[in-house]
C-alpha positions as a Markdown table, in Angstrom:
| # | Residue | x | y | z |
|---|---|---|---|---|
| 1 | Unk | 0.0 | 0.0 | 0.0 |
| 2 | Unk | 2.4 | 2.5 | -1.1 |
| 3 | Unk | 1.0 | 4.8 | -2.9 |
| 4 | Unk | 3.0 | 7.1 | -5.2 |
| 5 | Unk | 0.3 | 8.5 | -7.9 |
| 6 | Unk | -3.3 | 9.3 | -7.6 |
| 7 | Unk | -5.9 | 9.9 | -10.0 |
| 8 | Unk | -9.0 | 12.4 | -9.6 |
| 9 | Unk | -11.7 | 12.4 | -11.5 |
| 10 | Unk | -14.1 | 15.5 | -11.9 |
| 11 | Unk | -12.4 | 19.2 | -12.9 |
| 12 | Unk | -15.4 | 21.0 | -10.7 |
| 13 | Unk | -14.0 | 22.6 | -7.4 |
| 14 | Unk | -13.9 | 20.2 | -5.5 |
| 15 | Unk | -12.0 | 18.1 | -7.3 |
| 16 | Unk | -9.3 | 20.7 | -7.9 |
| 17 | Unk | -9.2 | 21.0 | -4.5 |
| 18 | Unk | -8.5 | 17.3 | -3.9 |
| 19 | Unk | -5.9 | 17.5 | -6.4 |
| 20 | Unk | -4.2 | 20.0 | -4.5 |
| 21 | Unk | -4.7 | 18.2 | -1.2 |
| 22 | Unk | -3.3 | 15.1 | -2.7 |
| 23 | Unk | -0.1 | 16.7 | -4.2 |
| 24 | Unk | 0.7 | 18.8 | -1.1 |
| 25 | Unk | 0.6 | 15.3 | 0.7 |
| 26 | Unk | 3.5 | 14.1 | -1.8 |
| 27 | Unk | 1.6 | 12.1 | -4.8 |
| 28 | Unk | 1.8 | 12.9 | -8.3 |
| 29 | Unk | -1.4 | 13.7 | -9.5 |
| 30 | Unk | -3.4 | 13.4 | -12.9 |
| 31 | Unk | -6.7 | 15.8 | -12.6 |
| 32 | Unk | -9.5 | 14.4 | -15.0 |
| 33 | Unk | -12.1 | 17.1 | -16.4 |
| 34 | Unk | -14.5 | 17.0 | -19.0 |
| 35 | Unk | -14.7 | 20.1 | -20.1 |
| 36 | Unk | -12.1 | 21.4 | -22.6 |
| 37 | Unk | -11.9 | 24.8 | -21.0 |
| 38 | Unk | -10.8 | 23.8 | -17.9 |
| 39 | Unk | -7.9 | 21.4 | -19.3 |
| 40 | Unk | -6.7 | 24.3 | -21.3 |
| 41 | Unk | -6.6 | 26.6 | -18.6 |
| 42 | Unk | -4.9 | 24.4 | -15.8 |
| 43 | Unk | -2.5 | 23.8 | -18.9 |
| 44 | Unk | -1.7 | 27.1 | -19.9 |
| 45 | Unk | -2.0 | 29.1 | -16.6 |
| 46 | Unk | -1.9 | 26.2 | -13.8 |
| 47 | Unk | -5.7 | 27.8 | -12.7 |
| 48 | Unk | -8.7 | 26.3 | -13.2 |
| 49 | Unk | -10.8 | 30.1 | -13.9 |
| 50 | Unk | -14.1 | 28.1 | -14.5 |
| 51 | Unk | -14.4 | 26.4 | -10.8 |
| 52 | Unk | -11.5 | 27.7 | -8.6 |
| 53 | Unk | -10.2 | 30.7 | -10.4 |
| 54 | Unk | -8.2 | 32.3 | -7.4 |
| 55 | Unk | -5.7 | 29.4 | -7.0 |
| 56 | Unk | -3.0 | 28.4 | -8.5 |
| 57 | Unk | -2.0 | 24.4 | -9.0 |
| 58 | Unk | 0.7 | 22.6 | -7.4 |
| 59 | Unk | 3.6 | 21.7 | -9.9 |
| 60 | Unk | 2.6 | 18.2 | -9.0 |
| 61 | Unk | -0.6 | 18.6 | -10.9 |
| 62 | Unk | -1.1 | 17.2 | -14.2 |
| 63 | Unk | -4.7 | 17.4 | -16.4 |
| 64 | Unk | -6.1 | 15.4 | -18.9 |
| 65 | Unk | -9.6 | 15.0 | -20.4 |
| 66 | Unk | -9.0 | 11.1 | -21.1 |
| 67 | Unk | -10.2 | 8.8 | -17.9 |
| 68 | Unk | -7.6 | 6.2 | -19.9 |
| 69 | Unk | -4.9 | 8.2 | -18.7 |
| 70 | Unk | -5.9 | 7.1 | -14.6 |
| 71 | Unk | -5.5 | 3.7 | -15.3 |
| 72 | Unk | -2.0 | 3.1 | -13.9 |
| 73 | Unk | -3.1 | 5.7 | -10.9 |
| 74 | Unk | -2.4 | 4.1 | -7.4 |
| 75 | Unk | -5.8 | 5.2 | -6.2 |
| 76 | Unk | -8.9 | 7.0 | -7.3 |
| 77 | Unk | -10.7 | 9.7 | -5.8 |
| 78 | Unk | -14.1 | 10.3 | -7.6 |
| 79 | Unk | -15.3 | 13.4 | -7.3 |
| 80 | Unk | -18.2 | 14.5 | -10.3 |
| 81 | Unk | -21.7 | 15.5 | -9.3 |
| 82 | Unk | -23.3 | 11.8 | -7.3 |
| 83 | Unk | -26.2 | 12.2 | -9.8 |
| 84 | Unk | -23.9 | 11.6 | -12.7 |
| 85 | Unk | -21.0 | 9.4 | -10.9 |
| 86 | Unk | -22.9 | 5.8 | -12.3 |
| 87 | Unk | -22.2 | 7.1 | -16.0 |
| 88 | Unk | -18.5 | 8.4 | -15.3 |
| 89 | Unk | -18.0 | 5.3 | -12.7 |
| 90 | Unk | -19.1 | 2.7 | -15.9 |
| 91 | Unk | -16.7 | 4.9 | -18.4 |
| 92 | Unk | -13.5 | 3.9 | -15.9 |
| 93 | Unk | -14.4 | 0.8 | -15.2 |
| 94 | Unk | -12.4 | -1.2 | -18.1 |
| 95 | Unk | -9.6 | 1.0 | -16.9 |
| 96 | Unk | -9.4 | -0.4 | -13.2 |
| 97 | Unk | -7.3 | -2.9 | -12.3 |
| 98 | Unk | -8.7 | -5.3 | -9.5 |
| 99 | Unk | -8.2 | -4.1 | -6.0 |
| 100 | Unk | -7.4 | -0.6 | -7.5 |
| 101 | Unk | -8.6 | 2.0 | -4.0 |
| 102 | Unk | -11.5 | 4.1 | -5.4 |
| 103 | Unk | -12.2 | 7.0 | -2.6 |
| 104 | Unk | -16.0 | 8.5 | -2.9 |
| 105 | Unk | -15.6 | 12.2 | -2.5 |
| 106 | Unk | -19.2 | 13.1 | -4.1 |
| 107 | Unk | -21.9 | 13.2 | -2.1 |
| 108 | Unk | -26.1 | 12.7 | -3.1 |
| 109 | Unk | -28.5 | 9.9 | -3.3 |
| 110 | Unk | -28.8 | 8.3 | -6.9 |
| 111 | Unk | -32.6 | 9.7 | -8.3 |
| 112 | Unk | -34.7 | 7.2 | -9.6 |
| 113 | Unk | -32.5 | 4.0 | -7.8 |
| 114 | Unk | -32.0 | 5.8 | -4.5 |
| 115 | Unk | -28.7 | 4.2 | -4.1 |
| 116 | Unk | -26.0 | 5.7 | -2.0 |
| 117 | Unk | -22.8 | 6.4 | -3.6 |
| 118 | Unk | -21.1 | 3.6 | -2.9 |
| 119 | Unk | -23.8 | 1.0 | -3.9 |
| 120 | Unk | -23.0 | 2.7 | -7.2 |
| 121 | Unk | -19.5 | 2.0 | -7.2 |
| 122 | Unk | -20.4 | -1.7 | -6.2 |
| 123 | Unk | -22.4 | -2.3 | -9.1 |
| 124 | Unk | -20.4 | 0.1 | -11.9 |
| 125 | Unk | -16.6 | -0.9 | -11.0 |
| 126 | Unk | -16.8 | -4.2 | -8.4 |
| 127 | Unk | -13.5 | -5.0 | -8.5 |
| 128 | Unk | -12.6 | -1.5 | -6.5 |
| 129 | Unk | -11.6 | -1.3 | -3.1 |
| 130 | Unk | -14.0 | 1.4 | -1.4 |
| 131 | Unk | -13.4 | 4.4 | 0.4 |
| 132 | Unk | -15.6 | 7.1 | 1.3 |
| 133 | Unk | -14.2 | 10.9 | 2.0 |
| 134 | Unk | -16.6 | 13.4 | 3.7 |
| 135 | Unk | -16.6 | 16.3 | 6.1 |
| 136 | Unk | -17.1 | 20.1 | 6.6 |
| 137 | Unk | -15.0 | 21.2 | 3.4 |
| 138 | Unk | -15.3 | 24.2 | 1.4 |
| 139 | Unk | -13.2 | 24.1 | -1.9 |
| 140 | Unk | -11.7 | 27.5 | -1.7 |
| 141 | Unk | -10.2 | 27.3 | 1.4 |
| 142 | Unk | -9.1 | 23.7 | 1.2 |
| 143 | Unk | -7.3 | 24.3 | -2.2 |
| 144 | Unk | -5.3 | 27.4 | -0.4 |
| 145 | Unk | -4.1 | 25.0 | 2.5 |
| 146 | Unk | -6.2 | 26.2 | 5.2 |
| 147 | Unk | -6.8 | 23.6 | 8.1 |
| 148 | Unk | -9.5 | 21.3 | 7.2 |
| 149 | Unk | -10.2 | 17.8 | 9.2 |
| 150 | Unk | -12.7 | 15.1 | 7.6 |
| 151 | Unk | -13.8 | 11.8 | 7.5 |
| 152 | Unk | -12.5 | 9.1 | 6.0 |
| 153 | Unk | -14.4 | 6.0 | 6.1 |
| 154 | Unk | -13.4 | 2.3 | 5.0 |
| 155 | Unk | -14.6 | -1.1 | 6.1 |
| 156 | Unk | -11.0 | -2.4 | 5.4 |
| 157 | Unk | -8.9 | -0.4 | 8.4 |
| 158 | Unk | -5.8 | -1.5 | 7.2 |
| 159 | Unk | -6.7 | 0.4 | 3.7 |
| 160 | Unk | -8.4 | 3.0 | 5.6 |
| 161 | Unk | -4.8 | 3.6 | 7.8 |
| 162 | Unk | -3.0 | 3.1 | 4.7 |
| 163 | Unk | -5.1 | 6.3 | 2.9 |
| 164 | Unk | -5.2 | 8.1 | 5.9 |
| 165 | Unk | -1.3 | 8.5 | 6.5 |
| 166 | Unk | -1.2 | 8.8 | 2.5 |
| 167 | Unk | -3.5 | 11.8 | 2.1 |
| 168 | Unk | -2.8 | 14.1 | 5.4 |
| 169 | Unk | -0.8 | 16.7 | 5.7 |
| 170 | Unk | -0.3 | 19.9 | 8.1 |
| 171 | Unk | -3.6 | 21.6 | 6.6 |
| 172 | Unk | -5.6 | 18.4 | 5.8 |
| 173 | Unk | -6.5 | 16.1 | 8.7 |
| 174 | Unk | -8.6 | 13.1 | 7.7 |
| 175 | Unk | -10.1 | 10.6 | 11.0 |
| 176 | Unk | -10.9 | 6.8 | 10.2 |
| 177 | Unk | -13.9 | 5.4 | 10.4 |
| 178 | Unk | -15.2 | 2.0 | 9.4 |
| 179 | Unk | -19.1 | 3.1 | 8.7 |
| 180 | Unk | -19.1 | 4.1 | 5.0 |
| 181 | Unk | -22.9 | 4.1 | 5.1 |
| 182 | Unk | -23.0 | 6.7 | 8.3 |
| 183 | Unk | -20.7 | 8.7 | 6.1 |
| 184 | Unk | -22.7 | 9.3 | 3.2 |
| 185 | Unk | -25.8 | 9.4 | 4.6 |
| 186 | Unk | -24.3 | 12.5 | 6.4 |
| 187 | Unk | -22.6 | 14.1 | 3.4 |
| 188 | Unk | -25.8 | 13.4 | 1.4 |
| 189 | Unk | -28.7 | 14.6 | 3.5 |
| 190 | Unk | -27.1 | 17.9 | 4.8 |
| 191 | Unk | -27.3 | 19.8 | 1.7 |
| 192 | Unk | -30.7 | 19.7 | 1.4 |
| 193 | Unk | -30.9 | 21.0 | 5.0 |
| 194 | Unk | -28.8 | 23.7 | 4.4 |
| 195 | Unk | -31.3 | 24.8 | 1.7 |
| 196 | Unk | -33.7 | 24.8 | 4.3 |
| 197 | Unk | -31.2 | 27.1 | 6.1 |
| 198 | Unk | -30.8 | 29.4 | 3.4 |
| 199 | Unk | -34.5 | 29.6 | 3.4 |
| 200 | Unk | -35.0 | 30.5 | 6.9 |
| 201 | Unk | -32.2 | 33.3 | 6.5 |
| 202 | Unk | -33.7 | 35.1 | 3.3 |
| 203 | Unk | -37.2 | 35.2 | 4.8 |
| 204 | Unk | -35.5 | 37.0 | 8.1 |
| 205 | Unk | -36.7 | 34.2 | 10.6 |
| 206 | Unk | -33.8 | 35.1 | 12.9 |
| 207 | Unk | -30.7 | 33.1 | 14.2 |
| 208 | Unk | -32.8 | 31.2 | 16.2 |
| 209 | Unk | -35.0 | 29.2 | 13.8 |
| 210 | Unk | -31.6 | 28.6 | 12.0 |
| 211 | Unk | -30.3 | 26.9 | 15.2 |
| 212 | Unk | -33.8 | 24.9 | 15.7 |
| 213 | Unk | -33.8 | 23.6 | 11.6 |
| 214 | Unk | -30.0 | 22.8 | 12.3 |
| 215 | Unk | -30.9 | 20.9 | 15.4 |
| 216 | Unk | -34.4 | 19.0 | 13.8 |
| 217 | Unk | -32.3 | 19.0 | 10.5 |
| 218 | Unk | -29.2 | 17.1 | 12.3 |
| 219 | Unk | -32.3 | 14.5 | 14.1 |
| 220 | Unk | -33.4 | 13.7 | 10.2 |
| 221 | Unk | -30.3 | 13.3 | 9.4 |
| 222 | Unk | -29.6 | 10.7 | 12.2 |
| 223 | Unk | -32.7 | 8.6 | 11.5 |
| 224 | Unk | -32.3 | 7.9 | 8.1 |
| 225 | Unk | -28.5 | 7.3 | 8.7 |
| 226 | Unk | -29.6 | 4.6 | 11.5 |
| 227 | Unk | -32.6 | 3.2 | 9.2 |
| 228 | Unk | -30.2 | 2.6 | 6.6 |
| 229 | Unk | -27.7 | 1.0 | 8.7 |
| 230 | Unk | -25.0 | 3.5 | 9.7 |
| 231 | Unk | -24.2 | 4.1 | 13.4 |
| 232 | Unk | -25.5 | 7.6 | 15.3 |
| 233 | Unk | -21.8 | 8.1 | 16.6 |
| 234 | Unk | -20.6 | 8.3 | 12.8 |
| 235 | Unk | -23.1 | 11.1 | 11.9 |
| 236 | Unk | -22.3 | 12.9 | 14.9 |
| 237 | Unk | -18.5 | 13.7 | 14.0 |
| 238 | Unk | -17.3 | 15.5 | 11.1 |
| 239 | Unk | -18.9 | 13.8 | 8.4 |
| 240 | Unk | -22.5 | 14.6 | 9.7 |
| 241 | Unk | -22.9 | 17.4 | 12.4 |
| 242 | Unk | -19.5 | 18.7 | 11.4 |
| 243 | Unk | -20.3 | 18.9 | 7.6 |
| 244 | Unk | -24.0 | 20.0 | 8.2 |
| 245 | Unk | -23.1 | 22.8 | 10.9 |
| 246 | Unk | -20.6 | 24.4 | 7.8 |
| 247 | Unk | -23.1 | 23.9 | 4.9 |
| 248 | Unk | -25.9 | 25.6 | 6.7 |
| 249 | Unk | -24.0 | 28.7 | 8.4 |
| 250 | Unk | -22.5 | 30.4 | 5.1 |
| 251 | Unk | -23.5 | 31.4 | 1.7 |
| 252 | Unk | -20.3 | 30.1 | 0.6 |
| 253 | Unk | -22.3 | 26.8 | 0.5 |
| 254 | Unk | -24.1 | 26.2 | -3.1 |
| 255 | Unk | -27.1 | 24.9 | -1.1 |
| 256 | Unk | -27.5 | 27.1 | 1.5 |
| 257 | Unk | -26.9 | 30.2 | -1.2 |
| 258 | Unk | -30.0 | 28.5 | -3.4 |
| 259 | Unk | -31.9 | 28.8 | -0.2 |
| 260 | Unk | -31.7 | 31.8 | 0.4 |
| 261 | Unk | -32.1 | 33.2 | -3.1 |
| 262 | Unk | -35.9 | 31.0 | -2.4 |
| 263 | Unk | -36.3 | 32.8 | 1.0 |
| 264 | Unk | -35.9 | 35.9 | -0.7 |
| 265 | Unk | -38.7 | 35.3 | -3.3 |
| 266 | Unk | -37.0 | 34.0 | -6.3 |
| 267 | Unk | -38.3 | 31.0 | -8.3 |
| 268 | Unk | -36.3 | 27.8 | -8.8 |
| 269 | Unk | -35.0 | 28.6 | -11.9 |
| 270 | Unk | -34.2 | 32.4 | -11.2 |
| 271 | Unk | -31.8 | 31.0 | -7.9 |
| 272 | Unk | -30.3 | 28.4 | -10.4 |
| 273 | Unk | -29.9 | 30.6 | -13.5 |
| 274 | Unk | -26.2 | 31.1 | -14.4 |
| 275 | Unk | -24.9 | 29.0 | -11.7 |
| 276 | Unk | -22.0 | 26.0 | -13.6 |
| 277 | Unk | -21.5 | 24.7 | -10.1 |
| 278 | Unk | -23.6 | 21.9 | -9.0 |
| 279 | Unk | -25.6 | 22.4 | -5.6 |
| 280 | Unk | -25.7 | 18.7 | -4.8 |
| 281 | Unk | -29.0 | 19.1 | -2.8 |
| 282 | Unk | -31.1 | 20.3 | -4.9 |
| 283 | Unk | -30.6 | 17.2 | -7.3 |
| 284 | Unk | -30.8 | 15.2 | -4.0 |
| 285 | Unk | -34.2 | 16.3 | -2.0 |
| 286 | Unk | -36.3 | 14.2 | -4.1 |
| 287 | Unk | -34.1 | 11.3 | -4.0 |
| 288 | Unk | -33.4 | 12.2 | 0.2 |
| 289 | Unk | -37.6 | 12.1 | 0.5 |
| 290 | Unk | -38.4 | 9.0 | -1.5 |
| 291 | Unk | -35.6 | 7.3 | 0.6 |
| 292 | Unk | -36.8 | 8.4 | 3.5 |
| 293 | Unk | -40.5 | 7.0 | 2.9 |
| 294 | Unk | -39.1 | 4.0 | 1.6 |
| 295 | Unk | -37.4 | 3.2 | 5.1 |
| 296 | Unk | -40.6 | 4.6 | 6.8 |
| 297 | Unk | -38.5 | 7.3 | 8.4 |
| 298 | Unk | -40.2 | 10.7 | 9.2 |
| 299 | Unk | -38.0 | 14.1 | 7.3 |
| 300 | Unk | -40.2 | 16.8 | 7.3 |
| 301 | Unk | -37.6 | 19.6 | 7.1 |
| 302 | Unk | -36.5 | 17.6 | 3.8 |
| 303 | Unk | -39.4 | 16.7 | 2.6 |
| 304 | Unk | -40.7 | 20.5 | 2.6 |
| 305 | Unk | -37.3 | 21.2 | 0.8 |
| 306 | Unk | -38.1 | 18.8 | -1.6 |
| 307 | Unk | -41.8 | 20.2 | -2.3 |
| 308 | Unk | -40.7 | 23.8 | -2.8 |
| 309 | Unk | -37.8 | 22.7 | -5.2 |
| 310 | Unk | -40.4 | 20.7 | -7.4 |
| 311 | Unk | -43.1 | 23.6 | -7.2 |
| 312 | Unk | -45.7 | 21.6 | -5.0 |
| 313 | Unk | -45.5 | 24.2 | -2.4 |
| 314 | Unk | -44.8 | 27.5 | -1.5 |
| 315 | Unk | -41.8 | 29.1 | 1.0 |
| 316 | Unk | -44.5 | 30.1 | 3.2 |
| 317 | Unk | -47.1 | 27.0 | 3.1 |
| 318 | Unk | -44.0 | 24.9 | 4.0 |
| 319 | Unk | -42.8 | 27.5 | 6.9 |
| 320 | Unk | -46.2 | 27.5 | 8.4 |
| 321 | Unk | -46.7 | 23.4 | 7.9 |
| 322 | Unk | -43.6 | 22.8 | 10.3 |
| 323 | Unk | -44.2 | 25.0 | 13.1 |
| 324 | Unk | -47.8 | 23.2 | 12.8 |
| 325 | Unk | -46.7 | 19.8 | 13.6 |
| 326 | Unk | -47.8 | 18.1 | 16.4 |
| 327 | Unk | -45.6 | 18.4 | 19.7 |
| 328 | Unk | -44.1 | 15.7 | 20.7 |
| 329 | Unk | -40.7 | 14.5 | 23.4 |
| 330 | Unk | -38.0 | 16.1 | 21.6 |
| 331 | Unk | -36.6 | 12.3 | 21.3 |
| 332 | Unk | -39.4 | 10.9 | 19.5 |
């Protein structure tokens, strides 16, 4: 397990910002993008201006828009958009070898299957060994160095050990944990609360409410993670209150910035116009709500999220339907 080269695929922020993370820990690095403007700007001025135009890549840093070119890569981190990681997950596959570590750093439930990320990767590249990174991250600031710590999950610990002393450095500090499912049920369910968030902050409701949908949000969050088969303790470290706690406290978040262009009256499509950056939760809700239903597991701060994005219900009809609820012990 001595790994030398690593392979990212997805040119999107985050992924630049994992490329950088990886070559400051010592690896040579090939960046995968698919779109042409971003390979010839990482090539020609070491930035990527369309994702992460303030910083500049580590010399380590190579690009290419050929996922043929990661096939000799010592491991994989996967990073494009978790609704379209199946299709870029099946393009790879004839180019990994058997044991070959793939490390999940997208995070969503699959629409239509409602398959976490890493059922994805069982059934599009099986021969993989799996990984799963997650945690409060914001591209910018990782990709300048600034002191991040996340989650690193892997059933295999002596893998998980392996890519934890492999990918850490002074300004990126990942902790091991075995539970890949508490993981991404963390990663995948908090970016539809912080659109909730961003919500409650447009419309004014004060600091409060955002501490209360943070709390409810983070007791969602914990129930589907539990129904699915992941362990409270793993949702309540980085990967799930940490992440959820940064994604719903600054409009440097995607989601929480869509919010609160809803809160403050636009439509859907006027928050989303213009935006080349995925926010993961908006793609996720409706996926996060059929899950949830499926597993007989009560989200009510999601599932409003998910009626306002799809034009079922208003800001305000979904506001007024959750301070309605029946009270009940705050444990229930």
């Amino acid at each position: 397990m001595d790994y030398r080269t690593a392979g990212v695929i997805g040119g999107g922020a985050w992924g630049t910002a994992l490329a950088q993370v990886a070559a400051r820990a010592g690896l040579q690095v090939t960046l995968q993008a698919r779109e042409t403007e971003v390979v010839e700007s990482i090539r020609a001025r070491r930035v990527n201006e369309a994702f992460l135009p303030d910083v500049e890549l580590d010399p380590a840093v190579s690009v290419t828009d050929d996922l043929a070119d990661l096939a000799e890569c010592d491991l994989i981190l996967a990073v494009p958009p978790a609704q379209h990681l199946r299709s870029v997950l099946t393009a790879f596959a004839p180019h990994a070898r058997a044991g070959l570590p793939i490390l999940l750093c997208s995070k969503g439930v699959e629409r239509g299957s409602l398959k976490l990320m890493t059922q994805v990767l069982a059934e599009t590249v099986p021969q993989a060994a799996q990984a799963v990174l997650s945690g409060p991250s914001f591209a910018g600031e990782v990709a300048r160095g600034l002191p991040t710590a996340v989650t690193l999950a892997c059933a295999d610990e002596a893998l998980g050990q392996a890519l934890l002393q492999t990918l850490s450095s002074p300004g990126f500090r990942p902790y091991l944990a075995t539970d890949l499912i508490g993981a991404e049920a963390g990663g995948a369910v908090k970016n539809v609360l912080a659109i909730a968030c961003g919500i409650a902050e447009g419309r004014g409701l004060g600091r409060s409410a955002h501490a209360a949908l943070i709390t409810r949000g983070f007791a969602e969050l914990t129930r589907l993670a539990v129904a699915l088969g992941g362990k409270p303790e793993t949702v309540a470290g980085l990967c799930g209150l940490g992440d959820l706690v940064l994604t719903c406290s600054s409009p440097q978040s995607r989601n929480m910035s869509l919010g609160l262009a809803l809160g403050q009256g636009q439509t859907v499509e006027q928050a989303l116009a213009g935006k080349r950056s995925v926010a993961e939760g908006y793609e996720s809700a409706p996926a996060v709500r059929d899950l949830a239903a499926s597993l007989g597991v009560e989200t009510p701060i999601c599932n409003g999220v998910a009626a306002v994005l799809a034009g079922e219900a208003g800001v305000e009809e979904v506001i007024i339907g959750l301070l309605s609820r029946p009270l009940k012990a705050e444990d229930a």
